[in-house]
N, CA, C and O of each residue as an XYZ file, in Angstrom:
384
protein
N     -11.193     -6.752     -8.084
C     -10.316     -7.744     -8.655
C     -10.756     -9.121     -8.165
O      -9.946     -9.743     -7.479
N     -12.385     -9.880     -8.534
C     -12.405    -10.766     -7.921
C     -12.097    -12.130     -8.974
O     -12.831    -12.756     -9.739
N     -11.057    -12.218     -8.714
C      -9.965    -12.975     -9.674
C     -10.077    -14.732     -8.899
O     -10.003    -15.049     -7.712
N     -10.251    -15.483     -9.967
C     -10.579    -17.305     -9.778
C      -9.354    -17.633     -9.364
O      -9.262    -18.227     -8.290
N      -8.663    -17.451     -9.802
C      -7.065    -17.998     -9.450
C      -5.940    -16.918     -9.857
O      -6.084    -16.228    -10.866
N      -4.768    -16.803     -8.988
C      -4.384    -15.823     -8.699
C      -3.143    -16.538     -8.461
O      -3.212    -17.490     -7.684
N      -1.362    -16.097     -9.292
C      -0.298    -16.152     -8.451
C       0.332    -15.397     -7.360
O       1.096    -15.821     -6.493
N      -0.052    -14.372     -7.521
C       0.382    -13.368     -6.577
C      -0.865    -12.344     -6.691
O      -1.885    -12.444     -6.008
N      -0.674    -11.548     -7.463
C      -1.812    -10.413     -7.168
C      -1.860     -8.892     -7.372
O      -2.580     -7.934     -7.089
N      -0.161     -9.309     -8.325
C       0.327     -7.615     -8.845
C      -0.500     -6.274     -8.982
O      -0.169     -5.145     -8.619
N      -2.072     -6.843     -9.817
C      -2.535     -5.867    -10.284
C      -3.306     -5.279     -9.339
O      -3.531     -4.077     -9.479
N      -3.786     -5.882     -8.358
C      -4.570     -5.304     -6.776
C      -3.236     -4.857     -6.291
O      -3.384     -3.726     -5.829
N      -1.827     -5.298     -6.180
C      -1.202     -4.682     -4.938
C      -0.565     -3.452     -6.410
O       0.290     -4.152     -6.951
N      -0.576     -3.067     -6.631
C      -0.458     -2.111     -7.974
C      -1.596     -0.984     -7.466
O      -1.305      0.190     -7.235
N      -2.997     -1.574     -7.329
C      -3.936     -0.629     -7.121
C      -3.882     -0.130     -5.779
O      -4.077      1.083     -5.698
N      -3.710     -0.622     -4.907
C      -3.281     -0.366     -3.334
C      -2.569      0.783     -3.220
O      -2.801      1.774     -2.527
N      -1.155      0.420     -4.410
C      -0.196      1.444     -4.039
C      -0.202      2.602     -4.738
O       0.643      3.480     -4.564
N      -1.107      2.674     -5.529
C      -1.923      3.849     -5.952
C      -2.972      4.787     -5.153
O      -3.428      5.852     -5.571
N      -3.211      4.267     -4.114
C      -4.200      4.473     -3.358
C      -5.594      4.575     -3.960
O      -6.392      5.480     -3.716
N      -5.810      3.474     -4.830
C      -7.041      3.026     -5.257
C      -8.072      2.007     -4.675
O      -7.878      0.801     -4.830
N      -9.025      2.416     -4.095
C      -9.652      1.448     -3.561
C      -9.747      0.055     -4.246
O      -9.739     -0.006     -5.476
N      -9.849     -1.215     -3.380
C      -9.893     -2.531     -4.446
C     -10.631     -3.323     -3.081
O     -10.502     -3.332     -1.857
N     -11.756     -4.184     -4.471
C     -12.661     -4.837     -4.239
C     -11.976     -5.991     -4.588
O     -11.621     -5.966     -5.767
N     -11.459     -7.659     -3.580
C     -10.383     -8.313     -4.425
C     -11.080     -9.748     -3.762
O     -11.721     -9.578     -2.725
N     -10.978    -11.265     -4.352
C     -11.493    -12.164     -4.254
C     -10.761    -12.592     -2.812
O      -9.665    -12.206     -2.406
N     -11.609    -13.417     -2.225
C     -10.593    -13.984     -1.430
C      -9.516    -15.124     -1.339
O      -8.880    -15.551     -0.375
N      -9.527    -15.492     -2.749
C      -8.458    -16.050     -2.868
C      -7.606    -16.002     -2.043
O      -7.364    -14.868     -1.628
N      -6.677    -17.323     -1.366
C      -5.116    -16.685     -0.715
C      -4.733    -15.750     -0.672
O      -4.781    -14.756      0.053
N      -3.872    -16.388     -2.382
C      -3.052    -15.133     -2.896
C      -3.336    -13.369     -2.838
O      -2.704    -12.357     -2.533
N      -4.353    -13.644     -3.209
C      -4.968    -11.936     -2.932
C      -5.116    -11.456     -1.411
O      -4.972    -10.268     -1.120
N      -5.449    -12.560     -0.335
C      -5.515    -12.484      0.682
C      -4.492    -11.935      1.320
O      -4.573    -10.997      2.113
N      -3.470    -12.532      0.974
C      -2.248    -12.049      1.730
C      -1.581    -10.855      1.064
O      -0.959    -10.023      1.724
N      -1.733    -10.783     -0.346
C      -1.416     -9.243     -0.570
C      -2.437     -7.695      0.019
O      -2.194     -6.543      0.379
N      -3.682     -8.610     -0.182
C      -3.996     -6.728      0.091
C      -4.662     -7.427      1.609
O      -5.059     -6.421      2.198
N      -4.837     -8.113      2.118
C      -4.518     -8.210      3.588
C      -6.026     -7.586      4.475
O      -6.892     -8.453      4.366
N      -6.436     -6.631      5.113
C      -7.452     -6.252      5.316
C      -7.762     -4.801      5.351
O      -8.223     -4.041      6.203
N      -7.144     -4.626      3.523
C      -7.303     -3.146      3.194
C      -7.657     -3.083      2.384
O      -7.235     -2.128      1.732
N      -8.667     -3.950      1.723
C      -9.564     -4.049      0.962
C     -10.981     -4.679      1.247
O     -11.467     -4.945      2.346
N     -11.564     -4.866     -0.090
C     -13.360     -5.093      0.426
C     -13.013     -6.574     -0.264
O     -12.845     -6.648     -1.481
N     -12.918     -7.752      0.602
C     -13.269     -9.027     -0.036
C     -14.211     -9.740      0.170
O     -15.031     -9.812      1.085
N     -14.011    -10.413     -0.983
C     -15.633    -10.975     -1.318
C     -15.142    -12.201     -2.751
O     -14.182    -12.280     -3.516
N     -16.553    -13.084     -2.503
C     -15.616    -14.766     -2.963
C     -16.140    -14.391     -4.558
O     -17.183    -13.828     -4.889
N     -15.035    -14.907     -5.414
C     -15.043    -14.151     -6.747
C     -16.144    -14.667     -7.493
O     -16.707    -13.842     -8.214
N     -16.555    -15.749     -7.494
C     -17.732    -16.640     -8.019
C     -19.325    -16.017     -7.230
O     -20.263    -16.589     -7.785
N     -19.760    -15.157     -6.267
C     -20.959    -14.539     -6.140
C     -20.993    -13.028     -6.710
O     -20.466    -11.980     -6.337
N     -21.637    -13.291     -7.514
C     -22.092    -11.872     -8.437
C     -22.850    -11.223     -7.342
O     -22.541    -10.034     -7.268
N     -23.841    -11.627     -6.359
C     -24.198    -10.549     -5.667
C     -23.293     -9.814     -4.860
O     -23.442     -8.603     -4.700
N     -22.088    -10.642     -4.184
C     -21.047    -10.348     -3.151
C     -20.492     -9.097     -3.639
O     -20.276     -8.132     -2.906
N     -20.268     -9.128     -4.875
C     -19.162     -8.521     -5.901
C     -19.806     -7.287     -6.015
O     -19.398     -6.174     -5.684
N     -20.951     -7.649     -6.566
C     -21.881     -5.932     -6.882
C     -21.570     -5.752     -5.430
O     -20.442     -5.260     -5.445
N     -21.959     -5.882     -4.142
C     -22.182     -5.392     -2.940
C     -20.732     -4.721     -2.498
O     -20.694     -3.561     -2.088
N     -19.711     -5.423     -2.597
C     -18.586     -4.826     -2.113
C     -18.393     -3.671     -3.503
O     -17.900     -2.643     -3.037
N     -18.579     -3.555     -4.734
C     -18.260     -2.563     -5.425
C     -19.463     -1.572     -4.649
O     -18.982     -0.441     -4.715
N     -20.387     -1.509     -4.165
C     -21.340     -0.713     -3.922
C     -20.777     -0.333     -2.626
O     -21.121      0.847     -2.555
N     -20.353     -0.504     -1.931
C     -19.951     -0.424     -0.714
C     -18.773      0.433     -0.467
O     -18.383      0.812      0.637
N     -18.180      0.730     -1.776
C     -17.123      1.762     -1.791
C     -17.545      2.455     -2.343
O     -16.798      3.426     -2.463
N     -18.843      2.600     -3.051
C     -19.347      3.587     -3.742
C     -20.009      4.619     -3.223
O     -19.998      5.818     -3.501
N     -20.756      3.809     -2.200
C     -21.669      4.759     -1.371
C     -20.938      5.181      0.366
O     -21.364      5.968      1.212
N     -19.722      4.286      0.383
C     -19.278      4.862      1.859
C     -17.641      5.775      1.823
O     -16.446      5.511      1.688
N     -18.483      6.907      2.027
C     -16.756      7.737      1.555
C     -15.743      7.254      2.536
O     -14.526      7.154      2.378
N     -16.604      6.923      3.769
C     -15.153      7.204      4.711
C     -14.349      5.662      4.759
O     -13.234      5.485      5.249
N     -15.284      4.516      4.068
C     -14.625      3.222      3.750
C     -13.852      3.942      2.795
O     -12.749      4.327      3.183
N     -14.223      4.225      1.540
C     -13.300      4.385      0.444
C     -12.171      5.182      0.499
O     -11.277      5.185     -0.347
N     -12.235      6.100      1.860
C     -11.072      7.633      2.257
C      -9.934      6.681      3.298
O      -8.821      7.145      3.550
N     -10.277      5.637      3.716
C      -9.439      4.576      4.451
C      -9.043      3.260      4.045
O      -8.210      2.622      4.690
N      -9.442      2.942      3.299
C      -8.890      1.833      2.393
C      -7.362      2.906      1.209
O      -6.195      2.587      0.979
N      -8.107      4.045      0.803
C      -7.397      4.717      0.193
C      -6.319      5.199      0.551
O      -5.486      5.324     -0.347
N      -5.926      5.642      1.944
C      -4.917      6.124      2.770
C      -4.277      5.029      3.099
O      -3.053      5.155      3.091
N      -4.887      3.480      3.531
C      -4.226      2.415      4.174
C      -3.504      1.719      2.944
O      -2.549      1.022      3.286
N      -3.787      1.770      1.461
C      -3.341      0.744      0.634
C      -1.880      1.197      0.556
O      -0.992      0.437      0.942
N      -1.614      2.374      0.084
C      -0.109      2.353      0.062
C       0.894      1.996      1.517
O       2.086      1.686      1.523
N       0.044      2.145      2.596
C       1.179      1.165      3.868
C       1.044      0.335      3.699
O       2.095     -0.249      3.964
N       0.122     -0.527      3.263
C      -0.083     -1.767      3.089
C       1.189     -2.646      1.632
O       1.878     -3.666      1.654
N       0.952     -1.621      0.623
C       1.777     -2.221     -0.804
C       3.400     -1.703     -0.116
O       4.285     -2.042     -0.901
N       3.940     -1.009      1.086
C       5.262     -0.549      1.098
C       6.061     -2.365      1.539
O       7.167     -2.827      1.255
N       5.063     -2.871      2.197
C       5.648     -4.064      2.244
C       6.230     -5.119      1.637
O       7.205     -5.796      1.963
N       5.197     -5.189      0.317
C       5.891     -6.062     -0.832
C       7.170     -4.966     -2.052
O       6.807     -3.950     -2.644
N       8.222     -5.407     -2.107
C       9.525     -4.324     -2.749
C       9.844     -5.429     -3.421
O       9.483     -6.565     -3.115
N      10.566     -5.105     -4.402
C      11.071     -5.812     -5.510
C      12.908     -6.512     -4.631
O      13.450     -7.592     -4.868
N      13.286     -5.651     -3.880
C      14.428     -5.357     -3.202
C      14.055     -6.978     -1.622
O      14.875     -7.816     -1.247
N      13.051     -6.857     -1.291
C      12.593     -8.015     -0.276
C      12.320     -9.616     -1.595
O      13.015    -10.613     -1.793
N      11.260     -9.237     -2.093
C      11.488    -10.510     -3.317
C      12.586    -11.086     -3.608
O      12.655    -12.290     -3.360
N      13.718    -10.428     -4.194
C      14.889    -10.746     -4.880
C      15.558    -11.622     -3.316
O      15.858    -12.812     -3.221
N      15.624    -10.655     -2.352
C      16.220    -11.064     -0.901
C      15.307    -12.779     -0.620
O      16.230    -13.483     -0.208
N      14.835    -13.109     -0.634
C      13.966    -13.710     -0.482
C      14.252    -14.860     -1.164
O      14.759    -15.915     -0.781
N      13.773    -14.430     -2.445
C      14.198    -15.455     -3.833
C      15.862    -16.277     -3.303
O      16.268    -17.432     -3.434
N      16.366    -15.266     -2.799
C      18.237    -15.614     -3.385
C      18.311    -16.771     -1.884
O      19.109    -17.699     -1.747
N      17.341    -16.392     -1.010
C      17.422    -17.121      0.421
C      17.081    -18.467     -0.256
O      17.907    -19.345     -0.504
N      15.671    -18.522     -0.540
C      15.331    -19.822     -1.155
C      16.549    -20.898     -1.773
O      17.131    -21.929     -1.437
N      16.502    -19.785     -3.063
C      17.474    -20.639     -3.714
C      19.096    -21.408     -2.883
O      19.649    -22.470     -3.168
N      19.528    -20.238     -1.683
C      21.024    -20.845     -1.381
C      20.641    -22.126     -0.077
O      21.509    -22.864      0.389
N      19.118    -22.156      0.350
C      18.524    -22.801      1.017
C      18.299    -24.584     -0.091
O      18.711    -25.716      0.162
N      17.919    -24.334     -0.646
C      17.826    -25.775     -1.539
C      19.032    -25.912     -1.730
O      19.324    -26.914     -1.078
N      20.096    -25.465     -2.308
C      21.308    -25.469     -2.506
C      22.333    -26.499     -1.394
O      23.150    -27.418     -1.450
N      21.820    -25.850     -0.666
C      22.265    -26.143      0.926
C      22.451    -27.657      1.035
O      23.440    -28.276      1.429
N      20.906    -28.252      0.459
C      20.679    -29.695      1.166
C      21.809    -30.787      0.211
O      21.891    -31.983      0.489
């Protein structure tokens, strides 16, 4: 997912919690979702990109641990913490 610009990063933390390995830009945003349970690499080098897709290709026990780690990794982001979150924000501006 080596994605130019990124709001969040649904479709990598989607693949995480699948326990799908993901190759993801280092963008921020992506940064902080899949965190260091993925293979990153800067989305603009085509060699980087082939290399980290190759790199899960040819190393089982990268790809058997990224695979086991993504879903602890995606239990963190919940729709249930967002909303919590969101409603903080909002009674926080509210506030001033």
């Amino acid at each position: 997912y080596p994605s130019l610009y990124e709001g969040f990063g649904l479709p990598a933390l989607e693949a995480l919690a699948s326990g799908t390995p993901v190759v993801a830009s280092t963008d921020p945003a992506l940064a902080e979702v899949v965190g260091d349970d993925a293979v990153r690499v800067a989305a603009t080098d085509v060699e980087a990109i082939a290399s980290g897709i190759a790199r899960l290709l040819d190393d089982r026990s990268l790809r058997d641990d990224l695979a086991r780690r993504g879903p602890l990794r995606a239990r963190a982001f919940t729709w249930a913490r967002t909303a919590a979150r969101t409603l903080a924000l909002y009674e926080a501006v509210r506030a001033r």
